[in-house]
N, CA, C and O atoms as a DFTB+ gen file, in Angstrom:
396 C
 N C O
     1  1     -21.105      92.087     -62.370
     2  2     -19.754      91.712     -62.712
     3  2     -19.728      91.030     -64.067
     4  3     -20.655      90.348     -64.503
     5  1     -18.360      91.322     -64.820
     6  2     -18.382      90.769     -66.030
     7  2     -17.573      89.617     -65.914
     8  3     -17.053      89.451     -64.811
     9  1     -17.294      88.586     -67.006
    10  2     -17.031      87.704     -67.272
    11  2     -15.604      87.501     -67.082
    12  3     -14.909      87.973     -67.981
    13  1     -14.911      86.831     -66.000
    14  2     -13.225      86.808     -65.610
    15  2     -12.925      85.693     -66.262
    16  3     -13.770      84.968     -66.788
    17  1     -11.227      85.415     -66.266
    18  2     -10.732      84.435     -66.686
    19  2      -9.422      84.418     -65.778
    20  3      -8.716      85.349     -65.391
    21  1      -9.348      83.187     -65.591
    22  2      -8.567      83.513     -64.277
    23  2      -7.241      83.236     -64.651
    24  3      -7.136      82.353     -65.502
    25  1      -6.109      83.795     -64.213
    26  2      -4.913      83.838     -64.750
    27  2      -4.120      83.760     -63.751
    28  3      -4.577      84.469     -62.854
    29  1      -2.926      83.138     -63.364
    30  2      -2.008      82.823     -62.433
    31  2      -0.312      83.569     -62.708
    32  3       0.560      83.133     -63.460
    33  1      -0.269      84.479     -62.051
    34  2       0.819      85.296     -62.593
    35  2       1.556      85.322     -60.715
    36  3       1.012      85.452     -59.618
    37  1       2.651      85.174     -61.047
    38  2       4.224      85.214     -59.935
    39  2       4.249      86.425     -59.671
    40  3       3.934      87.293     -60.486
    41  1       4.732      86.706     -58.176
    42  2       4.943      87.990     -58.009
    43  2       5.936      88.289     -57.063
    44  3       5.996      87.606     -56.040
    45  1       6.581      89.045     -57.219
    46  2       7.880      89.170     -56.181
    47  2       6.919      89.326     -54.682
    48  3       5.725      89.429     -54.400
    49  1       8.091      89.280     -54.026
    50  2       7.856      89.251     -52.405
    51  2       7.132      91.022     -52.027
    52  3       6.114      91.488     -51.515
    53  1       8.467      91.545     -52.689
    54  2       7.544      93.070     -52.022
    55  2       6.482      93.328     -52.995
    56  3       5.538      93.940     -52.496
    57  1       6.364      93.064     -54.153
    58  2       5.117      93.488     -54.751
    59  2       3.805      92.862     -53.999
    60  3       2.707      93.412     -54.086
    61  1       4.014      91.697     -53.275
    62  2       2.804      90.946     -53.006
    63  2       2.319      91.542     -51.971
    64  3       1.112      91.728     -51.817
    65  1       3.418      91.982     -50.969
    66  2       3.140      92.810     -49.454
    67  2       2.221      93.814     -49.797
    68  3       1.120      93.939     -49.262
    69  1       2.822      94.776     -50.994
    70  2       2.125      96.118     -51.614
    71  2       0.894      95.864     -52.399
    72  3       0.219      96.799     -52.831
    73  1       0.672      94.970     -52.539
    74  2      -0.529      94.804     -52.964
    75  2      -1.344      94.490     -52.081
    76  3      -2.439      95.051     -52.061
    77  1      -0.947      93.334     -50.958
    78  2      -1.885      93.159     -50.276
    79  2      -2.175      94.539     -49.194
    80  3      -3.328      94.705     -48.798
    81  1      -1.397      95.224     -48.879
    82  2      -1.603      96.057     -47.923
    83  2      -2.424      96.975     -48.981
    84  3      -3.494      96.381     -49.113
    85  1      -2.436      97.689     -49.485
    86  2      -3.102      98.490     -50.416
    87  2      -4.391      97.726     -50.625
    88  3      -5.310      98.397     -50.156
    89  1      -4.826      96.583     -51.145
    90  2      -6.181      96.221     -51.023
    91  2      -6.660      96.373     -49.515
    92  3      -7.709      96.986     -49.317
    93  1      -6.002      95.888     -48.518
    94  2      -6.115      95.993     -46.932
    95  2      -7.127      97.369     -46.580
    96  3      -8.284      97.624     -46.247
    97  1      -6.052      97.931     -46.847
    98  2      -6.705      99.265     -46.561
    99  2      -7.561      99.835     -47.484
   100  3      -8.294     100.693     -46.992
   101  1      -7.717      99.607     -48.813
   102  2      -8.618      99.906     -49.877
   103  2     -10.370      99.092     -49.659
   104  3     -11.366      99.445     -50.289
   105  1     -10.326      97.987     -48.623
   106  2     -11.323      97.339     -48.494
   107  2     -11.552      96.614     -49.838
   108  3     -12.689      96.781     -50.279
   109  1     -10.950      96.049     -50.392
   110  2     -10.455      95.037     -51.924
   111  2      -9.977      94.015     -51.827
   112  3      -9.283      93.690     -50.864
   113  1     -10.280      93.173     -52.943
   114  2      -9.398      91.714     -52.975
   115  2      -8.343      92.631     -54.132
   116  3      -8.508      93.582     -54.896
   117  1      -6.970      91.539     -53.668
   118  2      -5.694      91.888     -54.425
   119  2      -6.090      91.760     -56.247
   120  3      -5.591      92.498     -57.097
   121  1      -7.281      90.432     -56.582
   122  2      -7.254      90.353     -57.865
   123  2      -8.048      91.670     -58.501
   124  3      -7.831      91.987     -59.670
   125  1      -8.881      92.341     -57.762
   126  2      -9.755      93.506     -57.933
   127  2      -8.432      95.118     -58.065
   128  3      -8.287      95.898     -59.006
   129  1      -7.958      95.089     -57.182
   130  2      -6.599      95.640     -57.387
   131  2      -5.769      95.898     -58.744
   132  3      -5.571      96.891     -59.443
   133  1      -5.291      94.258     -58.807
   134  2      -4.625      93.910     -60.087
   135  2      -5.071      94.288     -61.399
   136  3      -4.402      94.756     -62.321
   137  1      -6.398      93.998     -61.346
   138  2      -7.174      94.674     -62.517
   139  2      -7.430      95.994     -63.173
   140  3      -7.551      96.417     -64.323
   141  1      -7.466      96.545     -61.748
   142  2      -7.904      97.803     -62.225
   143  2      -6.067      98.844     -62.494
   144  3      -5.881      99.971     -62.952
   145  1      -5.003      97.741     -61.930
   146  2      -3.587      98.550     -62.342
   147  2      -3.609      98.083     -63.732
   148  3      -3.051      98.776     -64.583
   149  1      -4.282      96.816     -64.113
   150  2      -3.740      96.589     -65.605
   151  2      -4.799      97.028     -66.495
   152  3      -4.427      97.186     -67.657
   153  1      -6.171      97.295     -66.226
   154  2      -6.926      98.373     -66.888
   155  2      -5.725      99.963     -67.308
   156  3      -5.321     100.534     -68.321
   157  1      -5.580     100.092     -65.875
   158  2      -4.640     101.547     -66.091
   159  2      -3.707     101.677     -67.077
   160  3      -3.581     102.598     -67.885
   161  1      -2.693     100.112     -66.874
   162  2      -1.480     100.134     -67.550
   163  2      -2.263     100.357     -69.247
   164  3      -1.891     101.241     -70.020
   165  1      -3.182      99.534     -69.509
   166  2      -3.180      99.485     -70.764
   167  2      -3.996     100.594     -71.810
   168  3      -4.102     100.690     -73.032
   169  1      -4.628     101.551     -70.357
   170  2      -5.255     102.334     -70.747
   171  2      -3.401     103.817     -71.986
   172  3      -3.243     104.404     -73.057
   173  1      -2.616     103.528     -70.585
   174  2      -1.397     104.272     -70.770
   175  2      -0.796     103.384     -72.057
   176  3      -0.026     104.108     -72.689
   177  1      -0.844     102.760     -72.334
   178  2      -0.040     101.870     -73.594
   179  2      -0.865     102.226     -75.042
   180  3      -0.317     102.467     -76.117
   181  1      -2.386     102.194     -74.771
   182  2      -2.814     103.249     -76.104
   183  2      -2.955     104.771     -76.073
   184  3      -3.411     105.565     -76.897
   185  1      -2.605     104.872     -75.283
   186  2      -2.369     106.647     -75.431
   187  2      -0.967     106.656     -75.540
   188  3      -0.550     107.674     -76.092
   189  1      -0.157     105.903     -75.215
   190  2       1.398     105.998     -75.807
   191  2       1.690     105.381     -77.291
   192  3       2.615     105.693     -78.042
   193  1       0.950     104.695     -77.450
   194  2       1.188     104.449     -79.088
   195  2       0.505     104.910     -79.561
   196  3       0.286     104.350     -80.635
   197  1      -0.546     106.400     -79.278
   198  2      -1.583     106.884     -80.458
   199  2      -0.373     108.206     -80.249
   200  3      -0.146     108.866     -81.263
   201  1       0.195     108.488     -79.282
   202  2       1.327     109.171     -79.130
   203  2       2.104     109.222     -79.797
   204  3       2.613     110.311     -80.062
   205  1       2.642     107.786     -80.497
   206  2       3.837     107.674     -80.767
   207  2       3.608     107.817     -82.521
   208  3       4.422     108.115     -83.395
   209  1       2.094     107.457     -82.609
   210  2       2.027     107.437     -84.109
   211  2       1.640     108.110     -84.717
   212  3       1.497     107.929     -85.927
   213  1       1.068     109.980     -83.597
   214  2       0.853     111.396     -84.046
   215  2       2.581     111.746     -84.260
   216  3       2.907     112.203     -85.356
   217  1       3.315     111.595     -83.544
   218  2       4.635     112.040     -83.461
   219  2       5.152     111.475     -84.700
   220  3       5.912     112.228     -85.309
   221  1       4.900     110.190     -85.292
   222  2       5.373     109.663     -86.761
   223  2       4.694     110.124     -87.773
   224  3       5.186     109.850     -88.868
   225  1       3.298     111.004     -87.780
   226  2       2.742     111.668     -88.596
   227  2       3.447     112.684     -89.021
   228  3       3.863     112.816     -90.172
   229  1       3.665     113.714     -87.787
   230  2       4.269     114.742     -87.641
   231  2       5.770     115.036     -88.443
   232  3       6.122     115.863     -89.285
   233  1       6.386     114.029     -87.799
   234  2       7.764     113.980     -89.080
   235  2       7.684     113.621     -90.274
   236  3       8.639     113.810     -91.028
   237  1       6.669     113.097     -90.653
   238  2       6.278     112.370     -92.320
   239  2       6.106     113.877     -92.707
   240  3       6.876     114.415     -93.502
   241  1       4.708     114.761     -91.911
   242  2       4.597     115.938     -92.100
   243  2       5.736     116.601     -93.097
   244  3       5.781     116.684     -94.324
   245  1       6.946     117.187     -91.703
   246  2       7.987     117.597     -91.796
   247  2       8.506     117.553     -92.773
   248  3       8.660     118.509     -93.533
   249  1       9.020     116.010     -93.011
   250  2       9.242     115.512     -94.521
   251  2       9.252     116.724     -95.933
   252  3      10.031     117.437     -96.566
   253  1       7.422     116.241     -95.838
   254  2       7.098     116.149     -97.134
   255  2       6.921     118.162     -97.107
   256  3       6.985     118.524     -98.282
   257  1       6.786     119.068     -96.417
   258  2       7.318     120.325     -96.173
   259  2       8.375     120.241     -96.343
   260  3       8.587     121.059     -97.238
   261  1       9.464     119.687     -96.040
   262  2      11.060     120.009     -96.276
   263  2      11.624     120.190     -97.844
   264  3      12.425     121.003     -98.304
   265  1      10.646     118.757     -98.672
   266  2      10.533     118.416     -99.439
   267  2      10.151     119.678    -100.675
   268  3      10.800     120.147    -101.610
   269  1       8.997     119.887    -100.224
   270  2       8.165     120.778    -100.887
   271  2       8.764     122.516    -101.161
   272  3       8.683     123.193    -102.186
   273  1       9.367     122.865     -99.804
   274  2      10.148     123.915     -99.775
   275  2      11.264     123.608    -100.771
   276  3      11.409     124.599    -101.487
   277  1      12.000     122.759    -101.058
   278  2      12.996     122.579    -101.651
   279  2      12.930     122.091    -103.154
   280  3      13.928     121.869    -103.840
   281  1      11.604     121.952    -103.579
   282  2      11.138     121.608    -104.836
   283  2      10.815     123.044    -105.249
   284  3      11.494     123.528    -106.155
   285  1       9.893     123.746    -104.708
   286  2       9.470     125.319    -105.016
   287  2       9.763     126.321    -104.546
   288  3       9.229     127.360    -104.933
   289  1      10.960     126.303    -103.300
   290  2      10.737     127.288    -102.519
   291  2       9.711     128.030    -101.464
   292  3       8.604     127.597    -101.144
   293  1      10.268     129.129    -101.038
   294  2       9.370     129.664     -99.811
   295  2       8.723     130.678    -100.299
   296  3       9.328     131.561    -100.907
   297  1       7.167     130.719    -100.079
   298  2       6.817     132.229    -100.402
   299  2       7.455     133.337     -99.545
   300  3       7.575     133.226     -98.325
   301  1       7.733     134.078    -100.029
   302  2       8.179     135.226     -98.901
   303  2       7.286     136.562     -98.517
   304  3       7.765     137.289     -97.647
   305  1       6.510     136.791     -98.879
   306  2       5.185     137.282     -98.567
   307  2       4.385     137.169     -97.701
   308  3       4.495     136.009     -97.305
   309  1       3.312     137.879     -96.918
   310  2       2.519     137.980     -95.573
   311  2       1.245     137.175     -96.230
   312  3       0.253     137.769     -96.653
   313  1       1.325     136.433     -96.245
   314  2      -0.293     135.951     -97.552
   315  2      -1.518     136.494     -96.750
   316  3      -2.567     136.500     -97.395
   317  1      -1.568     136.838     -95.782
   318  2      -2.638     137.197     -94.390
   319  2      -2.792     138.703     -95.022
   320  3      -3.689     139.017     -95.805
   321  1      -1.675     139.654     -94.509
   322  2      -1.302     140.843     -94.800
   323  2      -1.778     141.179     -96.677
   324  3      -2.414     142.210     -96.892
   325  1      -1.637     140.821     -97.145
   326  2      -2.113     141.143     -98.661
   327  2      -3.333     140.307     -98.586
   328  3      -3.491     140.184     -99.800
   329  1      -4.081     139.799     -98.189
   330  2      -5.307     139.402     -98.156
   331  2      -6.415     140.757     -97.511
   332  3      -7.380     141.231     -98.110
   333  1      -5.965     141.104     -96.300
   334  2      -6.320     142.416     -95.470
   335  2      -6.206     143.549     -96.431
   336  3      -7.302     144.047     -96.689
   337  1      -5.193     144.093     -97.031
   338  2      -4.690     144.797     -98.093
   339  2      -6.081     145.247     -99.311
   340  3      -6.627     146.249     -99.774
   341  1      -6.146     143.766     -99.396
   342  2      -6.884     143.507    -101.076
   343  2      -7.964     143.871    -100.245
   344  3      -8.449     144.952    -100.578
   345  1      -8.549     143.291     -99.198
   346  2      -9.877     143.740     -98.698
   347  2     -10.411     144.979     -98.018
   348  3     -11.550     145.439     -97.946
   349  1      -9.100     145.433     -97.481
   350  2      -9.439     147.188     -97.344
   351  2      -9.739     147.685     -99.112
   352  3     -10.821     148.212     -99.375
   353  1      -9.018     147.531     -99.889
   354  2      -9.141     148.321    -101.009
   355  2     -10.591     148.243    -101.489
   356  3     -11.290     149.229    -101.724
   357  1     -11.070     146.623    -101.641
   358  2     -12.003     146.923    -101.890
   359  2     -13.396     147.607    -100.939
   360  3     -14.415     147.803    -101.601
   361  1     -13.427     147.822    -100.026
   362  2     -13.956     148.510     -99.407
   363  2     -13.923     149.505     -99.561
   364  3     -14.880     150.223     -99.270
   365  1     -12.783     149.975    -100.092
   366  2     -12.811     151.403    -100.095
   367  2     -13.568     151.704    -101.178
   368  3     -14.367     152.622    -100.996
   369  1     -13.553     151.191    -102.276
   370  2     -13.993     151.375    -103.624
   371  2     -15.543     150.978    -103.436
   372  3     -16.320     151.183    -104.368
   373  1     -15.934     150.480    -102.379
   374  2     -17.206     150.381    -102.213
   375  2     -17.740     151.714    -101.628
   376  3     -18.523     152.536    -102.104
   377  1     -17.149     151.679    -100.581
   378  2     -17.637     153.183     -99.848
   379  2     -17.306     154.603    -100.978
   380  3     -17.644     155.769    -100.775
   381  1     -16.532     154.043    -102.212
   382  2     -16.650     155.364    -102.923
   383  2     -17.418     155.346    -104.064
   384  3     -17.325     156.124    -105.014
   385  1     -18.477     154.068    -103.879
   386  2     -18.930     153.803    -105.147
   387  2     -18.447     153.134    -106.247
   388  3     -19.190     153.011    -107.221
   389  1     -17.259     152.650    -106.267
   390  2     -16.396     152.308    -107.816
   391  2     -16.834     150.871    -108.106
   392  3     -16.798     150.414    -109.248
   393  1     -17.278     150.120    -106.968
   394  2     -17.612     148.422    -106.926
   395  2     -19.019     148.359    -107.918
   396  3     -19.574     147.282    -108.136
């Protein structure tokens, strides 16, 4: 066991029932319980703010694309498709010797 600090926190009436019955039957003390819901909770509180601050990337993203489109415009071209294009040709010019 690691190092506790003991903390005194109020608890409503039915939360206390639900806790204790749930350790009851879990074969647990309620503070062993408590811990491992506020391990959980806080496990969920950094995955909601690494959440929240991919999602604020994402629109900065957006942004600076919105931005960018509207400074230069859109290519309108397959850039994939003329890449394939250019590389059949040269193949071909290989298989006919011209490379």
């Amino acid at each position: 066991m690691g190092t506790f600090y003991r903390a005194q926190l109020l608890l409503e009436p039915e939360q206390h029932r639900a806790l204790t019955e749930i350790a009851g039957r879990e074969g647990r003390s309620v503070s062993d319980l408590v811990r491992e819901i506020v391990r959980q909770h806080l496990v969920e509180r950094d995955r909601d703010a690494r959440k929240q601050r991919e999602m604020q990337a994402i629109e900065a993203l957006a942004q600076i694309r919105k931005r960018l489109q509207e400074e230069h415009g859109v290519y309108q071209g397959d850039p994939l498709a003329e890449v394939r294009a250019e590389r059949e040709e040269e193949m071909a010019r290989i298989w006919r010797g011209e490379a």
